[in-house]
PAZAVEX-564210 format. One line per 10 residues: number of its first residue (from 1); their letters; for each residue x, y, z of C-alpha. Coordinates in Angstrom, 1 decimal, m for minus. Each point is the difference from the previous one (the first is absolute). Last residue first. Layout:
% PAZAVEX-564210
NUM = A = X:Y:Z ~ ...
% end
This chain:
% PAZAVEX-564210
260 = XXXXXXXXXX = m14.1:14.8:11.1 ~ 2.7:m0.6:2.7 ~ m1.8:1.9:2.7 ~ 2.4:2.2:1.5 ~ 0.2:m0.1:4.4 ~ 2.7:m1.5:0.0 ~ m1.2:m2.8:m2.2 ~ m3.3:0.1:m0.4 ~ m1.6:m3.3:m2.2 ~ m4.0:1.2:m0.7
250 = XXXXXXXXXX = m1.8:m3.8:m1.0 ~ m0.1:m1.4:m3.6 ~ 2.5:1.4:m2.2 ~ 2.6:0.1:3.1 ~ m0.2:m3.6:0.1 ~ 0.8:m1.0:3.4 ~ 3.0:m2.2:1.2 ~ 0.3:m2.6:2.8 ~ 2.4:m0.8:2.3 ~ 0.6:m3.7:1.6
240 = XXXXXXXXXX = 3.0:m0.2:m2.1 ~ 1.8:2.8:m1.8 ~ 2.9:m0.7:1.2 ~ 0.1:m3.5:m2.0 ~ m0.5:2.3:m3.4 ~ 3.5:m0.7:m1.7 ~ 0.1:m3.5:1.4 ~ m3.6:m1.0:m2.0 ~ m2.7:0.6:2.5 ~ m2.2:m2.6:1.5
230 = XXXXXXXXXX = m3.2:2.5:0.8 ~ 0.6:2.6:m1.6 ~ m2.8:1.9:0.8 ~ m2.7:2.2:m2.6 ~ m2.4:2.8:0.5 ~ m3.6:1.6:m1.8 ~ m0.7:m3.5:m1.1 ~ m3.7:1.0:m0.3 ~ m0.8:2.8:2.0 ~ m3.3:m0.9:1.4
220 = XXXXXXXXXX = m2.5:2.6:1.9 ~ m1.8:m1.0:3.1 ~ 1.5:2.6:1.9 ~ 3.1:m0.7:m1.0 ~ 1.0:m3.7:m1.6 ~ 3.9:m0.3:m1.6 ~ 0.5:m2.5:m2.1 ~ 3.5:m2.1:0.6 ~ 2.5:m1.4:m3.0 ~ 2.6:m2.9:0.7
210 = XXXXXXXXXX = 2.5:1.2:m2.2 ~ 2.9:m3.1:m0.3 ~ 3.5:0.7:m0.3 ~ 2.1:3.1:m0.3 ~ 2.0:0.3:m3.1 ~ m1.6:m2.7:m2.3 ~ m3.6:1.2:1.3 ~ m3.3:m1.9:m0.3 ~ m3.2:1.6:0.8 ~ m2.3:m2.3:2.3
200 = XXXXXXXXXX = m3.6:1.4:m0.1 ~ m2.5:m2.0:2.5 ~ m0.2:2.7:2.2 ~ 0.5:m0.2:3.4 ~ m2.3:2.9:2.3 ~ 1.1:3.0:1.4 ~ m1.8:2.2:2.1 ~ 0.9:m1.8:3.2 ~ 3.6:0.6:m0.7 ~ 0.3:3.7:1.1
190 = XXXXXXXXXX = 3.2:m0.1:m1.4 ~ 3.3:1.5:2.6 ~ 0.1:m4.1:1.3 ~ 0.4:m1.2:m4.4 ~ 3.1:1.9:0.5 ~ m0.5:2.6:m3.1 ~ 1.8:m0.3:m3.5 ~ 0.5:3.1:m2.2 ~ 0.7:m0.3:m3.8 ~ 2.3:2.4:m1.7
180 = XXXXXXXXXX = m1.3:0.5:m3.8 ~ 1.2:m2.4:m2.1 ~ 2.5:m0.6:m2.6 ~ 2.6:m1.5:2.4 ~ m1.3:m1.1:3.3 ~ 0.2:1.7:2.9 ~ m1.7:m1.3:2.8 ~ m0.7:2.4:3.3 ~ m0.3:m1.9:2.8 ~ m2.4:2.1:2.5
170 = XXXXXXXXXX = 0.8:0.6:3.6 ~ m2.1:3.5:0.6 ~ m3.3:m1.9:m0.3 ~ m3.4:0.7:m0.8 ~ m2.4:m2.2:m1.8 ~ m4.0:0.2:m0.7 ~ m0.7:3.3:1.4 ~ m3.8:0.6:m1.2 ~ m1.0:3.3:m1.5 ~ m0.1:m1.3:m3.4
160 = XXXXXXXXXX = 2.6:m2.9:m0.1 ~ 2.8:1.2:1.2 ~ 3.4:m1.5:0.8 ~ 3.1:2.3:1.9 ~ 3.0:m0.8:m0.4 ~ 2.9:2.2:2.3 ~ 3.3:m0.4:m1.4 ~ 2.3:m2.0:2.1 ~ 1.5:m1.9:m1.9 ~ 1.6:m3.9:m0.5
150 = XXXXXXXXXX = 1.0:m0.5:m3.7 ~ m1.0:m3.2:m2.2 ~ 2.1:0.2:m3.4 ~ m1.5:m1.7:m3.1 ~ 2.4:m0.5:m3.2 ~ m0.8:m0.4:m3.8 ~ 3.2:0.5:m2.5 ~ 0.6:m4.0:0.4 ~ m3.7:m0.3:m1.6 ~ m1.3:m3.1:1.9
140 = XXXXXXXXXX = m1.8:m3.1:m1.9 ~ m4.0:m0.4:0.4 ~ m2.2:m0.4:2.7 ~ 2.9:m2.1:2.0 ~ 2.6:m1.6:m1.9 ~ 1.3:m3.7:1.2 ~ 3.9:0.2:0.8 ~ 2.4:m2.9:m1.5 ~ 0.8:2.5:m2.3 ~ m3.2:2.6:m0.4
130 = XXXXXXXXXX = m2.2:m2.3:m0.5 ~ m3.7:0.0:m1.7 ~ m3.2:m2.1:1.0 ~ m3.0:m0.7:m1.7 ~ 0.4:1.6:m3.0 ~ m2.9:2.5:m1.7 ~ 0.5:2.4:2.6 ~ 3.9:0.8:m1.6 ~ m1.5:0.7:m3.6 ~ 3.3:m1.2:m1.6
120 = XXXXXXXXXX = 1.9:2.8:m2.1 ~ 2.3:m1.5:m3.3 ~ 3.0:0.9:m1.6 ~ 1.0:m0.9:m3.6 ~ 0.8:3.3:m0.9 ~ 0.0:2.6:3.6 ~ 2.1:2.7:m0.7 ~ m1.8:3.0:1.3 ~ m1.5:2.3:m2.3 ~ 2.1:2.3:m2.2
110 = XXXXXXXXXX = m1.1:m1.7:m3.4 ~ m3.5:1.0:1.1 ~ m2.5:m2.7:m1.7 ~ m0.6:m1.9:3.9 ~ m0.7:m3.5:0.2 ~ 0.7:m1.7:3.2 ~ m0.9:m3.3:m0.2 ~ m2.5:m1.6:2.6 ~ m0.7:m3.3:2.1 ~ m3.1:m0.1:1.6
100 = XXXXXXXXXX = m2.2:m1.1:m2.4 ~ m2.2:m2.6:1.7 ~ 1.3:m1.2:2.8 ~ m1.4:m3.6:m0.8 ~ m0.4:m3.0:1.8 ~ m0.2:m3.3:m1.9 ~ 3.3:m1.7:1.5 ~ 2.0:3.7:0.1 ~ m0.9:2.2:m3.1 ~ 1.4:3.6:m0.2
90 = XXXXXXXXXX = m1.5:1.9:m2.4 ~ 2.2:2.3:m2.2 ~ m0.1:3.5:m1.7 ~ 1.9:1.4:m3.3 ~ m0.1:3.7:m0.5 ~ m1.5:1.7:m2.9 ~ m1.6:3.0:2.3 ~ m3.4:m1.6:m0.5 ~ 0.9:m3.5:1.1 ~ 1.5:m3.0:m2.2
80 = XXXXXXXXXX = m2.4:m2.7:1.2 ~ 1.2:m2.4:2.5 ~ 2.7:m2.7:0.2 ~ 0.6:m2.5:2.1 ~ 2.8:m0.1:2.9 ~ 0.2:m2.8:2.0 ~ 2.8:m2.1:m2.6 ~ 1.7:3.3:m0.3 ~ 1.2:0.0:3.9 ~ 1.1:3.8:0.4
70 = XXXXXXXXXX = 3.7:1.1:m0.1 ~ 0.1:0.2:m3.6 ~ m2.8:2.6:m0.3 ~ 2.6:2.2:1.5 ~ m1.1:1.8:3.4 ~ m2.2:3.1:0.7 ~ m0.8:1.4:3.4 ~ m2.0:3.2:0.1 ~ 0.8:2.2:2.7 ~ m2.6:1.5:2.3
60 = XXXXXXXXXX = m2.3:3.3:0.2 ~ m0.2:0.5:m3.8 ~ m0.4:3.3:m1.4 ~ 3.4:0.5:m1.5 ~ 1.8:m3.2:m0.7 ~ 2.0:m2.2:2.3 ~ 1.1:m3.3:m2.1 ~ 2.1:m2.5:2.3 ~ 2.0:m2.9:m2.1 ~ 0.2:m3.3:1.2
50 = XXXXXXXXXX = 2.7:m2.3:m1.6 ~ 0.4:m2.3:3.3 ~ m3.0:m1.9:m1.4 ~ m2.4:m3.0:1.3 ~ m3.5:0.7:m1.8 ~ m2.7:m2.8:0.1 ~ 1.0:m2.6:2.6 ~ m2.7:m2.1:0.5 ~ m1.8:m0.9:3.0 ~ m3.8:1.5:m1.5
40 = XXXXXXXXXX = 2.1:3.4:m0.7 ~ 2.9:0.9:0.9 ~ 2.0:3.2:m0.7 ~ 4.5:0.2:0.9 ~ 2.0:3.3:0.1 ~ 3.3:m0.1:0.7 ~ 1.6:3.1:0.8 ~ 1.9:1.4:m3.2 ~ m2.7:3.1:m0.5 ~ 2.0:1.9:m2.7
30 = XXXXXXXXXX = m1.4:3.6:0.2 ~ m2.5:1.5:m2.4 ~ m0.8:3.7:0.5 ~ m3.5:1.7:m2.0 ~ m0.5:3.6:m0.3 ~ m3.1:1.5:m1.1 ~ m0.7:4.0:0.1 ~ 4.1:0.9:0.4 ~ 1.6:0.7:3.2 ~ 0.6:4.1:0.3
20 = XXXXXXXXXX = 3.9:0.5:m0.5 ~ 3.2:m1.5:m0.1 ~ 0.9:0.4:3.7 ~ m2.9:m1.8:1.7 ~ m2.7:1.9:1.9 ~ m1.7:m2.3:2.7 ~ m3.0:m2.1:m1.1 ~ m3.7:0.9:0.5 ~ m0.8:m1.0:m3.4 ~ 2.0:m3.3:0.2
10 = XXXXXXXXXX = 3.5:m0.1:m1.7 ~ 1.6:m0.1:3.1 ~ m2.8:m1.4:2.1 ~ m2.4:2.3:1.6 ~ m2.8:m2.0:m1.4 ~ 0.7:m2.5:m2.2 ~ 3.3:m0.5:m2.3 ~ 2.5:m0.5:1.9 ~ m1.1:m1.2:3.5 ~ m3.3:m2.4:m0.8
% end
């Protein structure tokens, strides 16, 4: 998400840079020489140490691409030509079928990235991926993407209406690249009686599982209106038993500023 997202480098809240204003679309491909590894139905599909990373403007996340050589041919079978003239595969394990989910990259400028005979894999259409020997959680990790969890003291107040819903001058503030600063309350400073579980789960390669929480006031239902980590990835671990309020959704004052 770091380069080209956000406040990235060649995002458009990025820093100034010596040659210049960055241009409209930039893309950055880096060789990506971890091995990577996609299986679907018990079989191996993809096992490459020829990985190349694609950032390009407007997307949140790299785009993985690997030669078509590193990919099992006899699972592959091919699909219509699509609209942009690229070719497409299915992916065919014992009668189950990921049905096109393996993409060329076609592009007509002769300065786009050099990609021939490379190949994307739609990674939730695999059962599992590695990392190495490592299983990959949501989806594979950008190396420019960090999260750092800071102790403060800035005084967080939550609102909904007229009604304090959090307060705390202990908050963890998370800082996570690309996004605005997110501020985590000890679940003891949360008024916890108007929250209720929610059945939403968001899935985080950086921090770990989001298990969501509606807020009820005066009868009233926020849907999902906050989020806890509960079994945090190591960056987030500080972040524990604290829970964070979407400032689109309730008032977030922070020193006495609301935030929106």
């Amino acid at each position: 998400m770091s380069l080209v997202f956000g406040n990235g480098v060649f995002g458009p809240g990025g820093g100034d840079l010596s040659f210049g204003p960055v241009p409209e679309r930039v893309w950055y491909l880096e060789r990506w020489p971890r091995r990577m590894r996609a299986v679907l139905g018990g079989e191996v599909v993809l096992d490459s140490r020829r990985g190349q990373a694609l950032y390009r403007t407007g997307t949140p996340a790299p785009q993985f691409w690997f030669p078509l050589a590193d990919l099992r041919g006899d699972l592959l079978v091919a699909a219509d030509q699509g609209d942009d003239g690229g070719r497409r595969w299915s992916v065919v394990v014992d009668g189950r079928s990921a049905p096109e989910c393996v993409l060329e990259l076609v592009t007509s400028d002769p300065a786009g990235p050099p990609l021939d005979d490379h190949v994307t894999i739609d990674y939730g259409a695999m059962d599992r991926w590695f990392e190495e020997d490592d299983p990959v959680y949501a989806r594979p990790r950008d190396p420019y993407h960090r999260v750092d969890v800071r102790n403060s003291s800035q005084h967080v107040v939550v609102r909904h209406h007229d009604v304090v819903v959090a307060e705390s001058h202990r908050p963890k503030l998370l800082f996570e690249t690309g996004l605005p600063v997110r501020y985590y309350l000890p679940f003891d400073d949360v008024r916890i009686g108007l929250l209720e579980r929610s059945e939403t789960v968001s899935e985080c390669p950086y921090k770990g599982d989001g298990q969501h929480w509606h807020l009820v006031v005066g009868g009233q239902r926020v849907p999902d209106a906050a989020w806890s980590l509960p079994h945090p990835l190591p960056e987030a671990t500080t972040a524990i038993e604290h829970v964070c309020f979407y400032d689109a959704k309730v008032r977030v004052e922070v020193d006495g500023v609301p935030l929106r």
